[in-house]
Every structure is written in C-alpha cells, then in structure tokens.
C-alpha positions in Angstrom: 51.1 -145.9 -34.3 53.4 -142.6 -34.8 56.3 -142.4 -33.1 57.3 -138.0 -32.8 60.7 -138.5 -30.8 63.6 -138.4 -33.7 65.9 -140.0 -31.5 62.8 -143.0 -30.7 62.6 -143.3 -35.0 66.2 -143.4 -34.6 66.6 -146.4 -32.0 63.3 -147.8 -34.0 64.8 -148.2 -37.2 68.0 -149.9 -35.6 66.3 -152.5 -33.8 63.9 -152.7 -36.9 67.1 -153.2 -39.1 68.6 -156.0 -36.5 65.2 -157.8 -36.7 65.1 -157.7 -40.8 68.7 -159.5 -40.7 67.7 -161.8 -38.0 64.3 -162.4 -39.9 64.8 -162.3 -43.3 68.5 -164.3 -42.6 66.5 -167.7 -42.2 64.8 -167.6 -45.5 66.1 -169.3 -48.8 67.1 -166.9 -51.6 66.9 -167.8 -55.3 67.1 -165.6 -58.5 66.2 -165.7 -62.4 67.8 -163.0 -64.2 67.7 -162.5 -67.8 70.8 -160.7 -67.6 73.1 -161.2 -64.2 74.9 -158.2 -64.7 72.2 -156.0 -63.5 72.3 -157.5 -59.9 73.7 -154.0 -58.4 76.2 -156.4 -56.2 77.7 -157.8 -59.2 81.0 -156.6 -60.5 79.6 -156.5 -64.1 77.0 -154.1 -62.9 78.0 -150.9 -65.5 76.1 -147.8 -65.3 73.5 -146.4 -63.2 70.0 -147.9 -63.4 66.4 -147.5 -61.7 65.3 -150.7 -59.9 61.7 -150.7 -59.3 59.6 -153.1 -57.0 56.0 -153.5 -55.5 55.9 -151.7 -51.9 54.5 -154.9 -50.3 57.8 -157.2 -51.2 60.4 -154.2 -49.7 61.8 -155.9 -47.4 63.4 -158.8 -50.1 65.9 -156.0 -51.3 66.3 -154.3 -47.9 67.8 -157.1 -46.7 69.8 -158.6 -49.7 70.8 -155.7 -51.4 72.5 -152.6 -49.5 75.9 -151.3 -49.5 75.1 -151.7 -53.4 75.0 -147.8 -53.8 70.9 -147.8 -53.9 69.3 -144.5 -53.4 65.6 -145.5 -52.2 62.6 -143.2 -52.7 60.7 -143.3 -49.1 57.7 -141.2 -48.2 57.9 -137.8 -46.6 55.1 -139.6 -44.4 55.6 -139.8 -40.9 55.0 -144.0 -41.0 58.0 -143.7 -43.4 60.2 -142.1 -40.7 61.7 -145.2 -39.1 61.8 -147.0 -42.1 64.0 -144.5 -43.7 66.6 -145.4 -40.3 66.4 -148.8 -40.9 67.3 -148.4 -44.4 70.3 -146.5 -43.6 71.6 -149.2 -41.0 71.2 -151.4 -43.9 73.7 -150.1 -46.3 70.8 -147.7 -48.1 71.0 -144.1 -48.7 67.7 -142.5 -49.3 65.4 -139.6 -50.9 62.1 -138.7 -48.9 59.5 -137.6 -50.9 56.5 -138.9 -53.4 54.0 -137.9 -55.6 51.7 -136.4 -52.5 54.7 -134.6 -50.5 57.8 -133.0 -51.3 57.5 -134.6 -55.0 59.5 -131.7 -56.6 62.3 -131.7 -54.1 62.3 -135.4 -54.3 62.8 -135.2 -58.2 66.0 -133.1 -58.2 67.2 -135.4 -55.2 66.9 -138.5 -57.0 68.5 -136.4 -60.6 71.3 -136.0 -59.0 72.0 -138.9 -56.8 71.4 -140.5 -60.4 74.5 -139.1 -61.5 76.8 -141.7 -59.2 73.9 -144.2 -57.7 71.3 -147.0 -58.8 68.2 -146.0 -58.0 65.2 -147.5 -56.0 61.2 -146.8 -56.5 58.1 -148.6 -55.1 56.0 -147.0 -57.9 52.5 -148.3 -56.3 53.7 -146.9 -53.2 53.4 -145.3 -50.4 49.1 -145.2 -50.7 48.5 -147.1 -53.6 46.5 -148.2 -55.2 48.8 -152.1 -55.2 50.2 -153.0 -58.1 49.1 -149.9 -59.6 52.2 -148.4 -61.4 52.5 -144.5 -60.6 54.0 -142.7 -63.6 57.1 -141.1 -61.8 59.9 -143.7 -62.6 58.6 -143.9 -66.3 59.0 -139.9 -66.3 62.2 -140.5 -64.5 63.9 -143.1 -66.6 62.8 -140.6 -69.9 63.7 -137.5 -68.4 67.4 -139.1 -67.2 68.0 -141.4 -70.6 68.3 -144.4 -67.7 67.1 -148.1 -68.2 64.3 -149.4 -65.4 65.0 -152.6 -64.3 61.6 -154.5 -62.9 62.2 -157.1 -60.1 59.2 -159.2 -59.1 59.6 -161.1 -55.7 57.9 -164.0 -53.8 57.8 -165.7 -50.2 56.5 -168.6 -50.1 52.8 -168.2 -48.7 53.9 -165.6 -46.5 51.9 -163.7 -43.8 49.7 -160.5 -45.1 49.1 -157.6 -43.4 45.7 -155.7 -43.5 47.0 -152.9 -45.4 46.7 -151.3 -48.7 49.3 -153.0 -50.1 49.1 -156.1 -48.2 52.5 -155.7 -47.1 53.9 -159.6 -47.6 55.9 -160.8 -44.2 57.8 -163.9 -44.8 57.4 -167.4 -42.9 60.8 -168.2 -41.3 62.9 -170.6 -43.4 60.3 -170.1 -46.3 61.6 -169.8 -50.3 62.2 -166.1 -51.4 62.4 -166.0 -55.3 63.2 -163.2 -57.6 62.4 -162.8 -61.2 64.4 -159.6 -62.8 63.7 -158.3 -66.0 66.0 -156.9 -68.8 67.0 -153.5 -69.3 63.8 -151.3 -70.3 64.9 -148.5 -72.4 62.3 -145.4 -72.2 62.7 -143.3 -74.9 63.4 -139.5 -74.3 61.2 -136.6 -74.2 57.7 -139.0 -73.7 54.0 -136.9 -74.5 51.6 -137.6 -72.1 50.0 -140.2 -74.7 53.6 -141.7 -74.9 54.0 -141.4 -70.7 51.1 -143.3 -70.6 52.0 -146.1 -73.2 54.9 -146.8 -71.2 53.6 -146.8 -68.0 50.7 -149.5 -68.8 53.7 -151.5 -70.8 56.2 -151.6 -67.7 53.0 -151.9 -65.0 52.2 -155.4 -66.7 55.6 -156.9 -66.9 56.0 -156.0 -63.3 52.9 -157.6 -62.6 53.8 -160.6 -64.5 57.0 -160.7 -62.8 55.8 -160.8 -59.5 52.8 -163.7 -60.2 55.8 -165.9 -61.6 58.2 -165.1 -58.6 55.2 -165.7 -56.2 53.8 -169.2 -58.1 58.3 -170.1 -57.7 58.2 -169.8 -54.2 54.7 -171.4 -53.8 55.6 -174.5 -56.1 59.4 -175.3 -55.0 60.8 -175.5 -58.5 63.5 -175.3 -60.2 64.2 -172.8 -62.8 66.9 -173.1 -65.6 69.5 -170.6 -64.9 69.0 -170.2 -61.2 71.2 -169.0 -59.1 71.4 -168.7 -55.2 71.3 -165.2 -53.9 73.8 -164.3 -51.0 73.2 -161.0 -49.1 75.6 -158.0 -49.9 77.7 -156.8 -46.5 79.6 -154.1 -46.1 83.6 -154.2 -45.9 84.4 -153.6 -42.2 86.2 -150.2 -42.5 83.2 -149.0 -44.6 80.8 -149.9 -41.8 83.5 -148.5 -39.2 83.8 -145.1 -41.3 80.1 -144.8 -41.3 79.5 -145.3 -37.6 81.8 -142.6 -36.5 80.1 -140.2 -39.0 76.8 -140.7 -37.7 78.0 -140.3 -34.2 79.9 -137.2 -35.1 76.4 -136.0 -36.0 77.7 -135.6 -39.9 74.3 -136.9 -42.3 74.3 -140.3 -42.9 75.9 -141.6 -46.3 76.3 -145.2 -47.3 79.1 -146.9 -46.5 79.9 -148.2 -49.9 
C-alpha cells in the first residue's frame, strides 16, 4: 500500500521505528569480525568506510547500529518513503536515490556526505535481482579511494516475506549473527573490465558471508572470537538537540 500524506509517512516511520526497537530488542546479537575496529560504534573505528549489506537483512543494522554517523542509500521510491522516517528516528541520516531514480543526484550526495560519514548501500537493492550485487558501491569505493566493508547477517529461521528479496523478519528471541569482512581496497580509476572483476569478487564474499551468518544462527554455535553485540543509543542531549530541530521544521540531521 502507498501512503501520499507526508505527515502519514512521517507518523509511519515513528511508530515503524518504536516497533523495530520493541521487535528487534528481544533478539540475541552475536558478531565475528576479522577486524573489530570496523564496527562504526567502536572507538577504534578510523576513517570513513562504505558498509554494504543484502536489502532483505536491513533491519539487523537499523536497529544496532545508528547514531554511528551512517549515511544510508534509500530509494527515491515511494515504498521507501516511510522507511527513510524510520531511519532517521533511528540515529540514521540518509541519501534517496538508486540506480533507476535520481542516481546522479544520489552520487554527489553520498561524495560528499563521504567526506565526514560511513556510508551505507544495499547493492541488490531496491528491485533486485537478491543477492545480485549492483556495481554502484564498487564504482563508489574506486571513484572515492574508500574501503567496502561487507557484513553478512542471519536470524535464526526467520519469517520471509513474498517479495523480491524475501525480506527476512526475525522470530522474537531468535539468534541474530553477523559475519563482517576485512577492509576491501578497490583500486582507483577501474575499466569497465576492471568494474566488473571487482564487482563479481565482492558479490561472492558477500554471498559467502551471509550463508555462514545464516547456517550461525540456524546451528547455535559458537565461534572463536565472538563477541556479543549491544545496540548503539544516542547521548540524551544529542537526541534532545535533534528533536527540537525537527520540530523547528529545520531538515533532519543525525544526532551524533
């Protein structure tokens, strides 16, 4: 269903927000890294990076990770609208665009939010095909000499929705792993030949990623080197700040 009143995507993506935390607080959060320093919420966390993630696991970093200076890439699409408010209300800032509409916009956006922020893609999203990696954050990462950082995530055997991506919904109290890669370094100034190298290269780890974070949850296991993943909140005089702005009718930044 699309919803055309702005202030009805507004009050959707608030209550949509207060039912991710409500939700997605029950579940039990575990993490592989091979480097913990590129967990955005960690203090070692030096330099900006692109974060990339399948479209049907978006709600494991909406929850865990705002008010960590994320810039997200949503669709200029109209079922996008309310998930771009419920971003916002937790701790996101965001770009709207894609490769269908308003990619060129989108692109200087995201350069120079790059300058001071992480960044965040679904490259198989928002039509797909799943899994299929889309080759704007290879061109991205080349074009803006920063590392992509793939993060495959898991729910334990959660609900599927009939969509394109199968969007994954969690069970309550189920196991939520993630497996993060290392830096990737894309080299600068890729041919199409080189583009396309890269992209196939970084569409398989993230692939492989994800099957291991899934088969974690699935199996209960214990990795070496796991960690327990709390969710990053924002200081109350951030949240405060951010409030009156959006009241004030000033555009919504992120409170961190």
């Amino acid at each position: 269903m699309r919803i055309e009143s702005p202030w009805l995507n507004q009050l959707g993506g608030l209550l949509g927000s207060a039912a991710v935390r409500a939700w997605m607080g029950t579940l039990d959060y575990k993490s592989a890294l091979y480097d913990p320093s590129l967990d955005p919420a960690s203090a070692a966390c030096v330099g900006q990076k692109i974060y990339i993630f399948w479209h049907e696991y978006i709600l494991f970093p909406l929850f865990l990770r705002g008010h960590c200076n994320l810039a997200m890439l949503l669709s200029r699409h109209r079922d996008a609208e309310m998930l771009s408010h419920a971003a916002y209300h937790l701790g996101f800032q965001f770009v709207r665009g894609s490769t269908r509409r308003g990619g060129v916009a989108a692109l200087r956006e995201l350069v120079r939010r790059s300058g001071r922020m992480h960044l965040a893609i679904t490259p198989d999203g928002p039509r797909g095909p799943r899994r299929r990696l889309a080759p704007g954050a290879v061109y991205l990462a080349s074009k803006l000499g920063l590392p992509l950082v793939a993060m495959g995530f898991g729910f334990d055997r959660p609900w599927r929705a009939a969509s394109w991506d199968r969007f994954a919904v969690p069970r309550p109290y189920a196991r939520a792993r993630a497996v993060v890669s290392p830096q990737i370094a894309i080299p600068p100034d890729l041919d199409r030949a080189g583009m396309e190298h890269y992209r196939g290269e970084v569409e398989r780890l993230l692939n492989r990623l994800t099957l291991e974070a899934e088969a974690w949850a699935e199996a209960g296991s214990r990795k070496i080197d796991q960690i327990h993943t709390e969710r990053r909140t924002a200081p109350l005089a951030s949240s405060l700040r951010g409030s009156a702005a959006n009241g004030s009718g000033s555009q919504p930044t992120n409170p961190s």
